[in-house]
MARMINU-234902 format. One record per residue (C-alpha): y, z, x; residue in one letter. Coordinates in steps of 0.05 Angstrom, whole numbers, plus 5000, padded with zeros to 4 digits. Example, Ala and Ser with C-alpha at 12.3 -4.5 7.8 and 13.67 -1.06 7.14 Angstrom:
<marlos>
491051565246A/497951435273S/
</marlos>
This chain:
<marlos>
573025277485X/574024607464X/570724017420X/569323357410X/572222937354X/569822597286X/571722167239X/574222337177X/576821997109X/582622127073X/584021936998X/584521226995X/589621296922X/595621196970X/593620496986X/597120257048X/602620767060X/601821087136X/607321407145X/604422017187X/600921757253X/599122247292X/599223127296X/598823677346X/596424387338X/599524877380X/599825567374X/607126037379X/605726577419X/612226817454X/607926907522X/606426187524X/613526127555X/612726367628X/619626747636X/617527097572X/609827277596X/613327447665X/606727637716X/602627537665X/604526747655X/598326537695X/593826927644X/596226247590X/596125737635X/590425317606X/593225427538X/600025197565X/596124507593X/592724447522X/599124507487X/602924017537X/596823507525X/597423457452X/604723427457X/604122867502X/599622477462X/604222687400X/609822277433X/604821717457X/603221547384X/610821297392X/613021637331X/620521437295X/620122177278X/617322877306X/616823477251X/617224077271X/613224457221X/610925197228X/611925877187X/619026277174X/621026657125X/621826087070X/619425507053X/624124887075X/627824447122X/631924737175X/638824447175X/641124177245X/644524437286X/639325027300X/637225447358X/631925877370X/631926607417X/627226947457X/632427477462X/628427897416X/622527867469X/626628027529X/629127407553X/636127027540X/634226407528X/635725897475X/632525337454X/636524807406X/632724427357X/634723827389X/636623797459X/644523657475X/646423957403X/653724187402X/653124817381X/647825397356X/648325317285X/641625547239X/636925977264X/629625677283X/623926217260X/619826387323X/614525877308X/619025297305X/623025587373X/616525487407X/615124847388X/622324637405X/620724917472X/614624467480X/618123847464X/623424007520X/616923977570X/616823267553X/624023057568X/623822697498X/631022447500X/636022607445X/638522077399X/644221647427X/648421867352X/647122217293X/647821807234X/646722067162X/640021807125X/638721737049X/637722387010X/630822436995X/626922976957X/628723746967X/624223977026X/623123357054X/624123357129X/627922677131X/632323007094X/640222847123X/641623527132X/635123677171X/635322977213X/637422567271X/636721917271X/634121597335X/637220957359X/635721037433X/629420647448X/624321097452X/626921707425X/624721957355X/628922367314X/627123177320X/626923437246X/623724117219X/621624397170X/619525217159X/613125447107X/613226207083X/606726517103X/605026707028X/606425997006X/602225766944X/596825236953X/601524746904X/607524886941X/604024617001X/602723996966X/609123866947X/611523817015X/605323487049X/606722926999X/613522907012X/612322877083X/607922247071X/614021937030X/618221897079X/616321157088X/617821257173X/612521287223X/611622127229X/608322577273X/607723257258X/607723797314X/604624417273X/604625157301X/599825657274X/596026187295X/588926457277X/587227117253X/590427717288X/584328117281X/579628037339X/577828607370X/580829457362X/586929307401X/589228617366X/594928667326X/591028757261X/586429167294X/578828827279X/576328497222X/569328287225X/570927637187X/575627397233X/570927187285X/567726707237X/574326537196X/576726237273X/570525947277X/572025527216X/578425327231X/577125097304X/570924667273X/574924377218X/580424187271X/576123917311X/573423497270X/579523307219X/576823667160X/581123647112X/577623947057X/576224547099X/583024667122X/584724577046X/580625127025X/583025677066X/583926217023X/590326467018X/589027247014X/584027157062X/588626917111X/593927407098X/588727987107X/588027617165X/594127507200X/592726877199X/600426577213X/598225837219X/594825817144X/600225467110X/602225027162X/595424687174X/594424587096X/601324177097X/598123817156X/592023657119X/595623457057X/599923037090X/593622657131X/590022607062X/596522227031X/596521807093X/590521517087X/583921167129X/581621627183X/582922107230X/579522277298X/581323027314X/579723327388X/579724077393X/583224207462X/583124937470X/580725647426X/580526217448X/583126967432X/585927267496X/590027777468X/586527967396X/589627297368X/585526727360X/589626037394X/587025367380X/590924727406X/588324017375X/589823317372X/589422877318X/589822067313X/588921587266X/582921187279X/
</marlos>
């Protein structure tokens, strides 16, 4: 299921700052990597396309910087070096935080391996150096111990930053405004799932309100809703299972801060396994 893009307005009390240009949605299922999904890797395939669309038109927006952001166990950047593992779903592979890294260092939460993944689809190349960048608030993902700077043409630096699941609706704010202070161009690849609760043998078992919980979140994606996405309950979402809560509500903060409009197109929703997946791209317009 997909859908077709409106405009919306953010809060106009930043003036001209535009520091974030452009977002993906993508989900962080562990099957959407085929050697994980193994026979079953054709079952994802669309969702794999969807994911590898709004990743490519991520990177078109010809960002200075790609954040990472998606949900681990606290809120916060992720200092670099990092790697991710699927060796806890039966596969050894890792996947660096930024490719050509010279060793494992941190450990990337599942949602944030996945995205790293995605970007490596792209063959975004890695800085030519790493240079150190000006402290700026705690959490923010241009932070020098979460960044890279990029002085390759054509090659943003690969930052990220982690949200705990339970995080407060104020917390959120605090980075989504950060986020827009960072005073580069920014785009934000954000993983989240929906609700886990669709259907007796979803990991949550079923909920009846998750069908139209999903229902409200793929709408207010596809159409850049802001407000929507801002008014997600929290407990709601937890009840839920809903791991991409948080994440979107720094995305919408952040797009608010920014400014002017945004055109969102809802790529792909569904709930193949009892978890509902939604990829979407958003612009400025």
């Amino acid at each position: 299921m997909t859908g077709s893009a409106r405009r919306r307005t953010g809060d106009s009390r930043y003036g001209e700052r535009v520091p974030l240009v452009a977002a993906a949605v993508c989900p962080h299922p562990p099957l959407l990597v085929p050697e994980v999904a193994g026979s079953a890797a054709p079952e994802l395939d669309d969702l794999r396309a969807a994911c590898d669309t709004a990743v490519r038109r991520l990177l078109a927006a010809g960002p200075d910087s790609v954040v990472l952001l998606g949900t681990g166990p606290v809120t916060g950047p992720i200092r670099t070096p990092a790697t991710g593992s699927l060796q806890p779903w039966g596969v050894d592979l890792d996947v660096p935080l930024v490719p050509g890294q010279p060793d494992r260092g941190g450990v990337l939460p599942l949602s944030l391996t996945i995205g790293a993944w995605l970007l490596t689809r792209h063959e975004t190349p890695p800085p030519a150096s790493t240079v150190p960048t000006s402290t700026p608030p705690v959490g923010t993902p241009s932070a020098s111990a979460t960044s890279t700077s990029a002085t390759s043409a054509g090659a943003p630096a690969i930052t990220a930053v982690q949200v705990a699941a339970d995080a407060a609706p104020a917390e959120l704010a605090v980075l989504a405004d950060e986020v827009a202070a960072t005073g580069e161009r920014v785009a934000l690849l954000v993983l989240g799932d929906g609700s886990a609760c669709r259907g007796v043998k979803s990991p949550g078992y079923d909920d009846p309100r998750a069908l139209a919980y999903d229902q409200r979140v793929a709408a207010a994606l596809a159409d850049a809703d802001l407000d929507v996405l801002l008014d997600l309950d929290p407990v709601v979402s937890a009840e839920l299972k809903a791991a991409g809560r948080a994440p979107w509500q720094v995305l919408a903060g952040a797009a608010r801060a920014a400014g002017g409009g945004w055109r969102g197109d809802l790529l792909h929703h569904a709930a193949p396994y009892g978890v509902a997946y939604f990829v979407a791209s958003w612009e400025r317009v």
